[in-house]
Each structure stands twice: as C-alpha cells, then as structure tokens.
LUMROBA-969981 format. One record per atom (N, C-alpha, C, O): atom name; chain; x, y, z; residue in three letters; residue number from 1. Coordinates in steps of 0.05 Angstrom, whole numbers, padded with zeros to 5 digits. Layout:
N
+---------+------+--------+--------+--------+-------+-------+
: drenvex : kemi :     c1 :     c2 :     c3 : lumlo : mitor :
+---------+------+--------+--------+--------+-------+-------+
:      CA :    A :      X :      Y :      Z :   ALA :   NUM :
...
+---------+------+--------+--------+--------+-------+-------+
This chain:
93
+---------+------+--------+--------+--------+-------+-------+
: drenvex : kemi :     c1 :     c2 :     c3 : lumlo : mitor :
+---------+------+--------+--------+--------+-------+-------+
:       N :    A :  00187 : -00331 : -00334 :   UNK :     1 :
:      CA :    A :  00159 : -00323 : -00337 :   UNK :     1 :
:       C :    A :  00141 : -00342 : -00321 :   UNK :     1 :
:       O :    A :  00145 : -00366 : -00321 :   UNK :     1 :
:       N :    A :  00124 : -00330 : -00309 :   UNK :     2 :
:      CA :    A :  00100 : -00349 : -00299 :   UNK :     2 :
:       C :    A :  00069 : -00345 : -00303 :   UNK :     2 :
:       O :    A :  00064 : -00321 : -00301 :   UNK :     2 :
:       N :    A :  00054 : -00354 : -00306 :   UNK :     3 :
:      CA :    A :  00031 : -00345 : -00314 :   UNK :     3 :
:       C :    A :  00009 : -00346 : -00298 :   UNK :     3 :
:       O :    A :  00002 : -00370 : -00293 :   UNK :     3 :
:       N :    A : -00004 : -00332 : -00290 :   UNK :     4 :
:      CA :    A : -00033 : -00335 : -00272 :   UNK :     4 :
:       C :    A : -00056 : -00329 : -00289 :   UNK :     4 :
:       O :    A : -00057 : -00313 : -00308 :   UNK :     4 :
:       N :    A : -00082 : -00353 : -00275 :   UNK :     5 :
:      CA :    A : -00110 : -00349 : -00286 :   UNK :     5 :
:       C :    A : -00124 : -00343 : -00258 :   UNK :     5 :
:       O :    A : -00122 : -00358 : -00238 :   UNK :     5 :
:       N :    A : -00139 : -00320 : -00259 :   UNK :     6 :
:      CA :    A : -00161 : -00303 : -00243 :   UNK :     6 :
:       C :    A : -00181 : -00301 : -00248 :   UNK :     6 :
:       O :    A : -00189 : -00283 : -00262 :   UNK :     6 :
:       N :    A : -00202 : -00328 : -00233 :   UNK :     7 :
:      CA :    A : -00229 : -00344 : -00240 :   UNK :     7 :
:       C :    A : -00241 : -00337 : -00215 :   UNK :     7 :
:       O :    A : -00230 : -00350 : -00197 :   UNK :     7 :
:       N :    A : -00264 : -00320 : -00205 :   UNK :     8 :
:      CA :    A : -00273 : -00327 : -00184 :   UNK :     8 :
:       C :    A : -00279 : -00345 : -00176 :   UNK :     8 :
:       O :    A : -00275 : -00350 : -00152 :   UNK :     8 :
:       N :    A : -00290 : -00361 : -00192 :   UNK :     9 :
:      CA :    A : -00296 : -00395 : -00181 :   UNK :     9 :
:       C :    A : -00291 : -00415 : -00205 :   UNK :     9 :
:       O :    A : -00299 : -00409 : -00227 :   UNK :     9 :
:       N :    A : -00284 : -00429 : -00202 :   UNK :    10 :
:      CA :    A : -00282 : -00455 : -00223 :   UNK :    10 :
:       C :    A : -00289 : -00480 : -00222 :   UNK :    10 :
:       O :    A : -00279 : -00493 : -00203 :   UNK :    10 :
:       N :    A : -00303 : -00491 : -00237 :   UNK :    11 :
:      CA :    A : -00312 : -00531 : -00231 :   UNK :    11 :
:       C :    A : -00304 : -00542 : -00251 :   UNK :    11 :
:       O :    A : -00291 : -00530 : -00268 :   UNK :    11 :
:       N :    A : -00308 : -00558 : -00253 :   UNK :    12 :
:      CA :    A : -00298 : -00571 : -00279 :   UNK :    12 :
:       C :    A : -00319 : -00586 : -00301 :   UNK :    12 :
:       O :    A : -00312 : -00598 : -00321 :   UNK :    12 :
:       N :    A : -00349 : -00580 : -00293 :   UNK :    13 :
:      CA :    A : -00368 : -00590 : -00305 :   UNK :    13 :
:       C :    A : -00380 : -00558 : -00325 :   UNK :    13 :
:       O :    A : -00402 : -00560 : -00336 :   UNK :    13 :
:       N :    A : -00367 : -00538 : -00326 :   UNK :    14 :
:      CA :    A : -00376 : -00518 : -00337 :   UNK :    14 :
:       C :    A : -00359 : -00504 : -00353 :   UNK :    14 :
:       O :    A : -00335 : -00505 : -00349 :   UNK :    14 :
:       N :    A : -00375 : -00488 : -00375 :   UNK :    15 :
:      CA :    A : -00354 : -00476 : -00406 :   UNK :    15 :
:       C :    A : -00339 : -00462 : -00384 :   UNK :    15 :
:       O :    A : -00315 : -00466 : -00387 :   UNK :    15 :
:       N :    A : -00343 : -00448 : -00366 :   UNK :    16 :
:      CA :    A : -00320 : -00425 : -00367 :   UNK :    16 :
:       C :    A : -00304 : -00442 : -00350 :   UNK :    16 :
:       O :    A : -00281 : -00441 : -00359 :   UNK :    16 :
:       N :    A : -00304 : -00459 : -00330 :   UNK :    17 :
:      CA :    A : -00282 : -00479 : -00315 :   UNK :    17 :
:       C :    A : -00270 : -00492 : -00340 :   UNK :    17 :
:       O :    A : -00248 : -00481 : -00344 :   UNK :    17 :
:       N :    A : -00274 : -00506 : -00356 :   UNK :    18 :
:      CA :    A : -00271 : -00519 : -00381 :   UNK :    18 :
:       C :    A : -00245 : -00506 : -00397 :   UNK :    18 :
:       O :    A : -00223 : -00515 : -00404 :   UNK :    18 :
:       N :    A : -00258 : -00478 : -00399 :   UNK :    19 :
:      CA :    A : -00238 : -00456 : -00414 :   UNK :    19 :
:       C :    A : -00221 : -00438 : -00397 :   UNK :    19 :
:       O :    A : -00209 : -00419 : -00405 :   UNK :    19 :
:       N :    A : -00221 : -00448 : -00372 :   UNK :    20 :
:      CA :    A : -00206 : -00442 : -00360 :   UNK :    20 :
:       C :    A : -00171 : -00456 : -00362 :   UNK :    20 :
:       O :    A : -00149 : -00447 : -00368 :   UNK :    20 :
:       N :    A : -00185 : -00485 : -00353 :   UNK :    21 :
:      CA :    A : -00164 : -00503 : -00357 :   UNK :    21 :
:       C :    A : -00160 : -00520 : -00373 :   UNK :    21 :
:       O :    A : -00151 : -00543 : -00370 :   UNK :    21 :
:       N :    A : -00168 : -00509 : -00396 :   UNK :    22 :
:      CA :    A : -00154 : -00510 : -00424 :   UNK :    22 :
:       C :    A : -00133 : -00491 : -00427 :   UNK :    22 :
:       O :    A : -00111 : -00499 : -00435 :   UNK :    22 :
:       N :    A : -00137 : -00462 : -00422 :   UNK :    23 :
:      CA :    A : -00113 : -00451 : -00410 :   UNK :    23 :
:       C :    A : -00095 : -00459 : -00397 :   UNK :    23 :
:       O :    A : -00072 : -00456 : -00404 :   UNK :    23 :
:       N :    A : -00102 : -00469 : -00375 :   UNK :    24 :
:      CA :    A : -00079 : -00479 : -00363 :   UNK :    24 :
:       C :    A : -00057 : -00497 : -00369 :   UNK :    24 :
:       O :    A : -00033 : -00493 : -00368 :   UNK :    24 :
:       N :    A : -00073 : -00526 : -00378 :   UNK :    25 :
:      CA :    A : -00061 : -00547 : -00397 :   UNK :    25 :
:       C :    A : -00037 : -00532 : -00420 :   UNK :    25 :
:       O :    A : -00012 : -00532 : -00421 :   UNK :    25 :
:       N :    A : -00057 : -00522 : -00434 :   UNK :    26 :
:      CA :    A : -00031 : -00502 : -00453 :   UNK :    26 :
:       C :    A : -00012 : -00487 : -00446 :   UNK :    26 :
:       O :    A :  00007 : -00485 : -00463 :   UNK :    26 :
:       N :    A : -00011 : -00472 : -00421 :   UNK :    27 :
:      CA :    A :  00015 : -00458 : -00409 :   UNK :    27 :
:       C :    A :  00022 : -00480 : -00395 :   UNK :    27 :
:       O :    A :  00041 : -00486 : -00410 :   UNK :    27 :
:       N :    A :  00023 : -00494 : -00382 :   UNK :    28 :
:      CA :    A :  00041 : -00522 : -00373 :   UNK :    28 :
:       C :    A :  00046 : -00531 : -00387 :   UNK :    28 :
:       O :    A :  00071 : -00534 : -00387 :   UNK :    28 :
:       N :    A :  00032 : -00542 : -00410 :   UNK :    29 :
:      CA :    A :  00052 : -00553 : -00437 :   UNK :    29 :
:       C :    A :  00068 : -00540 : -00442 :   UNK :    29 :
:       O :    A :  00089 : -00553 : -00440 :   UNK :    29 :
:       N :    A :  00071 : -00517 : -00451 :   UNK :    30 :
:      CA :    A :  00094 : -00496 : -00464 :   UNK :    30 :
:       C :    A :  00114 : -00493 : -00440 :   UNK :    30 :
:       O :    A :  00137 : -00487 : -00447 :   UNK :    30 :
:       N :    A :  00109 : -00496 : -00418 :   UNK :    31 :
:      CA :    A :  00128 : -00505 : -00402 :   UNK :    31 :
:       C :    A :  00135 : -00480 : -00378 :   UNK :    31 :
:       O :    A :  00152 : -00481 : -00360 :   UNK :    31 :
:       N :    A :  00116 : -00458 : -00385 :   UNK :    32 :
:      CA :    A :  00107 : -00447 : -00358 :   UNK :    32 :
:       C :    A :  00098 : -00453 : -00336 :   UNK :    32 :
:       O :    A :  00081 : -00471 : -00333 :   UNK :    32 :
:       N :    A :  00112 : -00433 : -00309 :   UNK :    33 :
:      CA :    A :  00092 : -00448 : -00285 :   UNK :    33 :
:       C :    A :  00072 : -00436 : -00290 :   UNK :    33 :
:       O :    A :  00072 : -00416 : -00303 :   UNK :    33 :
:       N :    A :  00048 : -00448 : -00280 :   UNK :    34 :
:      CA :    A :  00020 : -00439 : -00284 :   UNK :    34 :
:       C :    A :  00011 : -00442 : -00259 :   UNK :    34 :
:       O :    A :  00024 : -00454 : -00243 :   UNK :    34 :
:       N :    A : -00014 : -00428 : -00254 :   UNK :    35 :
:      CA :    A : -00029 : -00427 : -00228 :   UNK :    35 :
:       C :    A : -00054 : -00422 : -00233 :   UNK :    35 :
:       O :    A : -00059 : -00413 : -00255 :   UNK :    35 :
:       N :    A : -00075 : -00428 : -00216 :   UNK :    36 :
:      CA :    A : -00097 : -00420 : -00216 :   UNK :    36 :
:       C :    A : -00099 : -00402 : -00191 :   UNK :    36 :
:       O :    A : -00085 : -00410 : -00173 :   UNK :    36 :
:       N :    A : -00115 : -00376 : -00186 :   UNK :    37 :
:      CA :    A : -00124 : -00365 : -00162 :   UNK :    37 :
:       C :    A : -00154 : -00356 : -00172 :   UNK :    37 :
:       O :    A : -00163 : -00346 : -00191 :   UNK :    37 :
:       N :    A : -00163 : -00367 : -00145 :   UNK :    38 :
:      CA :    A : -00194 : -00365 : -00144 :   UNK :    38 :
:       C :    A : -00200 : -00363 : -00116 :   UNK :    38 :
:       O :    A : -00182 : -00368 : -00100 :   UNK :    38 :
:       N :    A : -00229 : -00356 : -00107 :   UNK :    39 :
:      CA :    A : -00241 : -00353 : -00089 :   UNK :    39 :
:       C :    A : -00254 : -00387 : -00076 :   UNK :    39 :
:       O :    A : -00254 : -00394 : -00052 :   UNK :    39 :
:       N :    A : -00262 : -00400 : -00096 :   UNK :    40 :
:      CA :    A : -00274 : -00433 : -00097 :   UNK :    40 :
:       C :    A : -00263 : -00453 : -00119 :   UNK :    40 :
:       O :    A : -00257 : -00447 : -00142 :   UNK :    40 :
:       N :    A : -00263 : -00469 : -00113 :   UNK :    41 :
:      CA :    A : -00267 : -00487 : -00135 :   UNK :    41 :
:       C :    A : -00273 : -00515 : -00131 :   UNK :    41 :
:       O :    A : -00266 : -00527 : -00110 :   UNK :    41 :
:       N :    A : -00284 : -00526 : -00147 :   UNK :    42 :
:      CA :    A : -00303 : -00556 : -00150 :   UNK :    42 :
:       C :    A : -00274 : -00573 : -00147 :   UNK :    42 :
:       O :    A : -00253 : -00570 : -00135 :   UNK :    42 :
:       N :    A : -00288 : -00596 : -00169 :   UNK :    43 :
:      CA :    A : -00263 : -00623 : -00168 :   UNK :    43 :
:       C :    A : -00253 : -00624 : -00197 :   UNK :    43 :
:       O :    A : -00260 : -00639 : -00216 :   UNK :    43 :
:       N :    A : -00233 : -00601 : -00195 :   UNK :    44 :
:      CA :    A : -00222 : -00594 : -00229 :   UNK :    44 :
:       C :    A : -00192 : -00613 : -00222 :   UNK :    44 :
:       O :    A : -00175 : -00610 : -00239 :   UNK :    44 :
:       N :    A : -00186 : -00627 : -00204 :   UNK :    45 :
:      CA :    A : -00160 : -00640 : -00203 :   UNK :    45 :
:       C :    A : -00132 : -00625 : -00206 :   UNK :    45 :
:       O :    A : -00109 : -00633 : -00209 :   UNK :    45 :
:       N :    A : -00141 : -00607 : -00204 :   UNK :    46 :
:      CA :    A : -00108 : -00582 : -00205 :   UNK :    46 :
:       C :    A : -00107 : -00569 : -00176 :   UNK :    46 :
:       O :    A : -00128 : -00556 : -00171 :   UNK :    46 :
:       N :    A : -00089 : -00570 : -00156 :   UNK :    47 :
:      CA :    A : -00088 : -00548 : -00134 :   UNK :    47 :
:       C :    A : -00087 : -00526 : -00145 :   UNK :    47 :
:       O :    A : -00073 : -00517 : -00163 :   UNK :    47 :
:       N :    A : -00114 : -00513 : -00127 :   UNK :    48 :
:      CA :    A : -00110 : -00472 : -00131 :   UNK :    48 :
:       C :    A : -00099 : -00459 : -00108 :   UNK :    48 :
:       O :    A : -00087 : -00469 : -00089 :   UNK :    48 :
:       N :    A : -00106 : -00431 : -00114 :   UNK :    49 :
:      CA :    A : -00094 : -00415 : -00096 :   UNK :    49 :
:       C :    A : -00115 : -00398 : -00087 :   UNK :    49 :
:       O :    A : -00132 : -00398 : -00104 :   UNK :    49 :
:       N :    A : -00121 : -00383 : -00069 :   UNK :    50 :
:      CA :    A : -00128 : -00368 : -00058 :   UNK :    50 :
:       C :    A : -00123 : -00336 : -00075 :   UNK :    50 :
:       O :    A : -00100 : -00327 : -00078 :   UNK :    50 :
:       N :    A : -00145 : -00324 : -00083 :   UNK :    51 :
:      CA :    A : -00144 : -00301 : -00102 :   UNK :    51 :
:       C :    A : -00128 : -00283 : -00090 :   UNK :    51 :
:       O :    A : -00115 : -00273 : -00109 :   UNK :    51 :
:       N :    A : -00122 : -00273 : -00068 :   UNK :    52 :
:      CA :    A : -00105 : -00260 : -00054 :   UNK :    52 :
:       C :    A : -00077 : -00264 : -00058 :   UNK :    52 :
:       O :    A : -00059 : -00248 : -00058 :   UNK :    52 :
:       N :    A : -00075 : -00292 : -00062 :   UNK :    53 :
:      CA :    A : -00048 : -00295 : -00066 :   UNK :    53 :
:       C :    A : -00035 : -00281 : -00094 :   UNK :    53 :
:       O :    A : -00014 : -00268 : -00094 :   UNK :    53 :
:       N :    A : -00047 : -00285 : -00110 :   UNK :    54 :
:      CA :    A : -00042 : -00277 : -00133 :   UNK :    54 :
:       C :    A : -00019 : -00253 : -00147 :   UNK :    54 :
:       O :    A : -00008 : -00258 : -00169 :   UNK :    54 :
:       N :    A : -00014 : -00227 : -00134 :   UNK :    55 :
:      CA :    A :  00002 : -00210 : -00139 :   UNK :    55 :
:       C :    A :  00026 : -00219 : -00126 :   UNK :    55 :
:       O :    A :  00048 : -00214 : -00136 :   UNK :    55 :
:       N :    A :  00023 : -00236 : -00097 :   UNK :    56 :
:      CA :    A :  00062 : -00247 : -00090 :   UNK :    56 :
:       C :    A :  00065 : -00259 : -00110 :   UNK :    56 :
:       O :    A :  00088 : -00255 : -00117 :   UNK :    56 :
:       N :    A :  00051 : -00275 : -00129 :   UNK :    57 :
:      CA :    A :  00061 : -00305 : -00147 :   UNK :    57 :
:       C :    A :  00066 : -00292 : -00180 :   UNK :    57 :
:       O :    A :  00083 : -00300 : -00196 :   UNK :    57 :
:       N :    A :  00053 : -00274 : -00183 :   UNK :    58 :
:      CA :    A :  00061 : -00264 : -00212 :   UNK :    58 :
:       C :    A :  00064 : -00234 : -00211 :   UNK :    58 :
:       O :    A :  00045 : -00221 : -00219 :   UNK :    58 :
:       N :    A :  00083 : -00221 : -00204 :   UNK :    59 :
:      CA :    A :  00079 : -00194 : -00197 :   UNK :    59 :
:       C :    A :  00103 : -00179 : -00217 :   UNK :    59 :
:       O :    A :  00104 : -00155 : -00220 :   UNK :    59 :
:       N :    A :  00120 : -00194 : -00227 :   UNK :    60 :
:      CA :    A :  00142 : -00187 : -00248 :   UNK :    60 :
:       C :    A :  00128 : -00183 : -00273 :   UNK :    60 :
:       O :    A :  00106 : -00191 : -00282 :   UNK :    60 :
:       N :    A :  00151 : -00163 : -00286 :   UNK :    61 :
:      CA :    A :  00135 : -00148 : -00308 :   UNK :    61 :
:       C :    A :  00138 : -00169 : -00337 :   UNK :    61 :
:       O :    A :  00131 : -00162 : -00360 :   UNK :    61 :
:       N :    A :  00149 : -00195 : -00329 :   UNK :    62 :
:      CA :    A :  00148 : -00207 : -00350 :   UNK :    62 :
:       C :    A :  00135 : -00232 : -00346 :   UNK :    62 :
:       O :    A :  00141 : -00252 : -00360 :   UNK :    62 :
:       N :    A :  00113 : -00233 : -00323 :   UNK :    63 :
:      CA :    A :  00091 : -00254 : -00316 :   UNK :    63 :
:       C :    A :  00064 : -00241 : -00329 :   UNK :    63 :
:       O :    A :  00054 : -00219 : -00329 :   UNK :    63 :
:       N :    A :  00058 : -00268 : -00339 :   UNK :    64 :
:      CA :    A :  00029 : -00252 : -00348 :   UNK :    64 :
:       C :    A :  00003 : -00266 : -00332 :   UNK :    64 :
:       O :    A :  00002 : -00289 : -00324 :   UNK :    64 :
:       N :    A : -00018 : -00245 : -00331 :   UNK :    65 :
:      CA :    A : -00039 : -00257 : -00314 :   UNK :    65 :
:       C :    A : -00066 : -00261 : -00331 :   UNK :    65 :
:       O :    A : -00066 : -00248 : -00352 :   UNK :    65 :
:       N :    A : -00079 : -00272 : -00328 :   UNK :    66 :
:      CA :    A : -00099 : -00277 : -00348 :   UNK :    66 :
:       C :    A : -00128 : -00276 : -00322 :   UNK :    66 :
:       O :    A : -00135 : -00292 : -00305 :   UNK :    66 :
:       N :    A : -00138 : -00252 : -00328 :   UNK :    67 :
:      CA :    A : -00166 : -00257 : -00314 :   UNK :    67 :
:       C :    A : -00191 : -00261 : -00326 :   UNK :    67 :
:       O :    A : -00204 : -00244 : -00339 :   UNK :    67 :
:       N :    A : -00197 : -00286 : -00319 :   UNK :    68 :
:      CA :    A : -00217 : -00302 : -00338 :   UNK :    68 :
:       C :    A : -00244 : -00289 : -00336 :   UNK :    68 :
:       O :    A : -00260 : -00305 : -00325 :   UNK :    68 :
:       N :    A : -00257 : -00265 : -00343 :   UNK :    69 :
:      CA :    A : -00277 : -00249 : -00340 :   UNK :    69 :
:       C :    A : -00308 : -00260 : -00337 :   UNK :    69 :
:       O :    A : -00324 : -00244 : -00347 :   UNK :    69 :
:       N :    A : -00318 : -00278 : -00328 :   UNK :    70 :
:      CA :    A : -00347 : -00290 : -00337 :   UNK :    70 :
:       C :    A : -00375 : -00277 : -00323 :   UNK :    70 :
:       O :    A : -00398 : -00279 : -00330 :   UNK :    70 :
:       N :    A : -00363 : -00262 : -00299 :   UNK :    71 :
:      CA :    A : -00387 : -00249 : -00275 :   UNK :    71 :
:       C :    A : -00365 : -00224 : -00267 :   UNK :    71 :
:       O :    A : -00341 : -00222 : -00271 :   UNK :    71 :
:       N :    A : -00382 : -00206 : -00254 :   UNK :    72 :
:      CA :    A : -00371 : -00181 : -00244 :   UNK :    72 :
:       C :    A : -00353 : -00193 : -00225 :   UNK :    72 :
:       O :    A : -00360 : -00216 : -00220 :   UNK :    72 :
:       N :    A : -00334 : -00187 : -00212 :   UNK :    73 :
:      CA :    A : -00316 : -00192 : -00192 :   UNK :    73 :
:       C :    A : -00314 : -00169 : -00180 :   UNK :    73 :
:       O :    A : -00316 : -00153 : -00198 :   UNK :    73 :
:       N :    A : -00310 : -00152 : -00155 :   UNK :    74 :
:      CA :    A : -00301 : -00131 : -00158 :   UNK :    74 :
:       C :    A : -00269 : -00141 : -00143 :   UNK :    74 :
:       O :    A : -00250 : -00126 : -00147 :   UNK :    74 :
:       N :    A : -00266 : -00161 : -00128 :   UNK :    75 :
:      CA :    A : -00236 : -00163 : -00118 :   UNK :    75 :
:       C :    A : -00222 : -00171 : -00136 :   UNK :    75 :
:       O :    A : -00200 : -00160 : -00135 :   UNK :    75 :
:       N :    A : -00225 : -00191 : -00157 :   UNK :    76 :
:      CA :    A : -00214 : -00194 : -00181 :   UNK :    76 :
:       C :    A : -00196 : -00168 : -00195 :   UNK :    76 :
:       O :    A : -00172 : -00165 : -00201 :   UNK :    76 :
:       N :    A : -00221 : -00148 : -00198 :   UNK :    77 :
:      CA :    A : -00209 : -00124 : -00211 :   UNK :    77 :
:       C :    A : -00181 : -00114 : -00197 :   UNK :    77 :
:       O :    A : -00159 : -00110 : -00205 :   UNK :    77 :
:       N :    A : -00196 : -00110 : -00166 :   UNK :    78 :
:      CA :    A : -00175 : -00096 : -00152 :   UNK :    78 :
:       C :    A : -00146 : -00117 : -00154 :   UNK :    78 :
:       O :    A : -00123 : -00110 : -00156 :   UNK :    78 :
:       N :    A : -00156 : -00143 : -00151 :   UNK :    79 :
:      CA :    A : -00121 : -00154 : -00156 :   UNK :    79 :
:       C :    A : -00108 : -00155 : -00182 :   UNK :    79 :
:       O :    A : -00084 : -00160 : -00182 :   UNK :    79 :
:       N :    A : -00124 : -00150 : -00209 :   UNK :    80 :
:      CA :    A : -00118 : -00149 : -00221 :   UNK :    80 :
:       C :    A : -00095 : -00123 : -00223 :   UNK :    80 :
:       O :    A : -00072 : -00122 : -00230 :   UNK :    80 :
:       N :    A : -00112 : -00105 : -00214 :   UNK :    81 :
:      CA :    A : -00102 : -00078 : -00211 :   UNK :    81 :
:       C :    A : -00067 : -00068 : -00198 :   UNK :    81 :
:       O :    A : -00051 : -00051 : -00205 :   UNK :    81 :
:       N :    A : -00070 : -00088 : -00177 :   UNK :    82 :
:      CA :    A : -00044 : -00093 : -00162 :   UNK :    82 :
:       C :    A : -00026 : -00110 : -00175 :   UNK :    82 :
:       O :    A : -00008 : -00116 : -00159 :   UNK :    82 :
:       N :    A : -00024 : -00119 : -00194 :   UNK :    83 :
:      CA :    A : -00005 : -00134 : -00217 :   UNK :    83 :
:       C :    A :  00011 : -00120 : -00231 :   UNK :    83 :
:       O :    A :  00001 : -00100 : -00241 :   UNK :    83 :
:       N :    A :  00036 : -00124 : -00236 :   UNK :    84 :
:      CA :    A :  00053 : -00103 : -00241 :   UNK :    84 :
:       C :    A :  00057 : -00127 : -00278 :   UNK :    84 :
:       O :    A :  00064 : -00122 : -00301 :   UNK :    84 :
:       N :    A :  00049 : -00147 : -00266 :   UNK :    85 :
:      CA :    A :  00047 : -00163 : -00304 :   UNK :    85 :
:       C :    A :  00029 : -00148 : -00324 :   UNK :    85 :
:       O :    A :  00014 : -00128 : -00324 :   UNK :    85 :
:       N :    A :  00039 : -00168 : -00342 :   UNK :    86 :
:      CA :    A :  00031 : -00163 : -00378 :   UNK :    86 :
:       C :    A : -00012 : -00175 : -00364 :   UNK :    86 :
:       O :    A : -00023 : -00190 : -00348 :   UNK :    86 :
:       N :    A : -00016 : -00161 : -00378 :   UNK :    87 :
:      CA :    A : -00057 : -00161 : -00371 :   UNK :    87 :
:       C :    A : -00067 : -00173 : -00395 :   UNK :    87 :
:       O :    A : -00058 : -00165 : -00416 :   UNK :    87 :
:       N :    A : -00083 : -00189 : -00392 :   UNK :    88 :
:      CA :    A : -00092 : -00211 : -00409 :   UNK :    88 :
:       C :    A : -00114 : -00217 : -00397 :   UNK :    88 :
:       O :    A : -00115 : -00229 : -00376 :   UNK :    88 :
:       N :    A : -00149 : -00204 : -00418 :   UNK :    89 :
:      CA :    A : -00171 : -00217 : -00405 :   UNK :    89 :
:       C :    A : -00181 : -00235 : -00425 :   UNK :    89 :
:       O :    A : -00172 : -00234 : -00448 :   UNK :    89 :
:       N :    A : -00204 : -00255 : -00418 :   UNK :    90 :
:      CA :    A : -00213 : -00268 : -00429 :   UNK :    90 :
:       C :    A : -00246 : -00271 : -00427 :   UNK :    90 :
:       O :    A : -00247 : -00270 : -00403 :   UNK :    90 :
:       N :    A : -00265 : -00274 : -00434 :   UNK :    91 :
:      CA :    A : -00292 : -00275 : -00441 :   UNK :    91 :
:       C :    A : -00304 : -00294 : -00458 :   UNK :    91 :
:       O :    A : -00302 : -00295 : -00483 :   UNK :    91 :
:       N :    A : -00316 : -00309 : -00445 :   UNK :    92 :
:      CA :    A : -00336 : -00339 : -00447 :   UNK :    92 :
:       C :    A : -00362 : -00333 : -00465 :   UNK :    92 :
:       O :    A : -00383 : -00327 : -00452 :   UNK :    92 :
:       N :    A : -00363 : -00335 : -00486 :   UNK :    93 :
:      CA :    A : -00390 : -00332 : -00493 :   UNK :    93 :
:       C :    A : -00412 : -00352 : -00499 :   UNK :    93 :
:       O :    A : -00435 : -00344 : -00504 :   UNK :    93 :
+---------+------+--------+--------+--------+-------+-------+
C-alpha cells in the first residue's frame, strides 16, 4: 500500500499545511510510503512531488489517496479522478 496527499499548495506556517503533515507523519509512522503532490510548497522540510505525478505513484486499487480539500482546485479534481485508489477527502475548518 502507498499513500498520497493532494494539497495544491502547502507551507508549513498554516492549519491546512499543519494538517496536512500531520497526515503525513502518521502514514510514515504506520510505516507506509507516503508522498506529498502539490503544485507549491514553502519550507515544510519533506520533498514533494509535482501534482501530475500523482496517478503513476498511487494508481493501485489498494493505494489510498487523500485530497486535502481547502480551495477549489479544478486539476486536483481531475487527478483525483484519474486514480484508480481507495478516495479519501479531507476539509480544514
């Protein structure tokens, strides 16, 4: 299993970067590979990926993807869409 988070952008000084990779921390603990793909990101100290990349890296039906919902995305959706994984969203309030 591997797991992806789908953040358009992430920093590390804000709740939804914050609760991003608090996610992450916890699927690396449990001892999944984890990834981030995004479009940007600040100085969160984790290598990301490029949001595109996203469907080569988790595309098995027993990878799950997690798209971290906080602003409209519309390429987000569409890669979400192209994921053949378990769908998992999340929302910052």
């Amino acid at each position: 299993m591997k797991a992806a988070i789908l953040i358009p952008n992430i920093a590390s000084r804000d709740a939804v970067g914050a609760d991003a990779m608090a996610m992450f921390r916890i699927l690396v603990a449990a001892g999944i590979e984890t990834r981030i793909f995004c479009d940007a990101a600040g100085d969160i100290g984790e290598r990301t990926y490029p949001a595109e990349r996203l469907p080569s890296f988790a595309g098995g039906s027993g990878d799950l993807v997690i798209y971290h919902y906080s602003m409209g995305w519309k390429k987000g959706i569409d890669l979400l869409g192209r994921c053949r994984a378990s769908a998992s969203s999340s929302t910052t309030t």
